[in-house]
N, C-alpha and C positions, 0 to 999 in steps of 0.2 A: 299569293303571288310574291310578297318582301320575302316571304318566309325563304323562298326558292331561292330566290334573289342573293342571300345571307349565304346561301350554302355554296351557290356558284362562288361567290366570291371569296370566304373560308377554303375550299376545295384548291381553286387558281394560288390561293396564299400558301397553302400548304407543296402545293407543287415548283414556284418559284425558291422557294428555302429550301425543299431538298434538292432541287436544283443546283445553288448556290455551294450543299453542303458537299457534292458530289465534284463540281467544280474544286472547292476547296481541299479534297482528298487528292483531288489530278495536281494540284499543285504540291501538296504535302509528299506525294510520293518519288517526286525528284529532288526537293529540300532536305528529305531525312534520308537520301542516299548520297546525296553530296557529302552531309554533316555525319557520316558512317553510324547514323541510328540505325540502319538497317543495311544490309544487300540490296543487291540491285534486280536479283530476282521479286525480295519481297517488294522493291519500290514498281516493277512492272507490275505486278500481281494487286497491287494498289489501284495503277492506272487502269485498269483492265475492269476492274470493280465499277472505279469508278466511269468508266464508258458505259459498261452499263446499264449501271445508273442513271445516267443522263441520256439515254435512249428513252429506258421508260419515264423519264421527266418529256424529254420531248413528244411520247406519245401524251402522255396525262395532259402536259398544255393544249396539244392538237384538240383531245375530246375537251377542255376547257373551253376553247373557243368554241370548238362546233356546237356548245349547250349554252355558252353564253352571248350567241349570237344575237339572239333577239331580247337577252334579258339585262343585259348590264355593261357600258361604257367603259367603265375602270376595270370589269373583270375582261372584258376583251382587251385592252391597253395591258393589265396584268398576265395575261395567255400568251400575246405579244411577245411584250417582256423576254417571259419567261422561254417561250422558243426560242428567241436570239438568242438567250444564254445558253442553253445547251445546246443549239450547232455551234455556235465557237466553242464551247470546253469541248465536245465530241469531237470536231474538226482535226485536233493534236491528235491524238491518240489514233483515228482513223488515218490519217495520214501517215503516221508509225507503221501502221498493220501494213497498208497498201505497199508499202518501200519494202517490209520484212517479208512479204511476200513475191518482190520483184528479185530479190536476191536468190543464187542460189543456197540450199543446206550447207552448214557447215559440218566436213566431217569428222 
């Protein structure tokens, strides 16, 4: 029973960090096209990545919680977490789509 316990919680930790790490790329990909590290297709193709990314961060947290429901406090507090974190980073980049979809093609 710890044993399980140990894994939900490892499991919720490792989906919060790439969470984070996937958030951190959505940010990196409009800094290094400001700072002309890159183009701005490569800085969309960045964002895009990291959408998602943070999809299946949002799905891993969901099954996080749904197996850590009756096993563990902190790893449900950690599931949490970690789905607020990836609707907000998702949130930008879905709201990009949805606009670039209301416009018409450029020809």
């Amino acid at each position: 029973m710890m044993m399980q316990r140990k894994y939900v919680i490892y499991f919720t930790i490792v989906i919060v960090i790439s969470g984070l790490c996937c958030a951190l790329a959505a940010m990196v990909a409009g800094i290094g096209n400001r700072f002309g590290w890159w183009d701005f297709h490569t800085g969309i193709r960045f964002l895009k990545w990291a959408a998602y990314g943070e999809a299946a961060m949002i799905a891993g947290s969901l099954i996080s919680l749904a197996v850590a429901a009756f096993k563990s406090k902190s790893a449900i507090l950690m599931s949490l977490i970690g789905t607020i974190i990836g609707l907000t980073a998702l949130a930008i980049p879905a709201s990009m789509w949805m606009i670039a979809h209301r416009v018409p093609p450029h020809p």
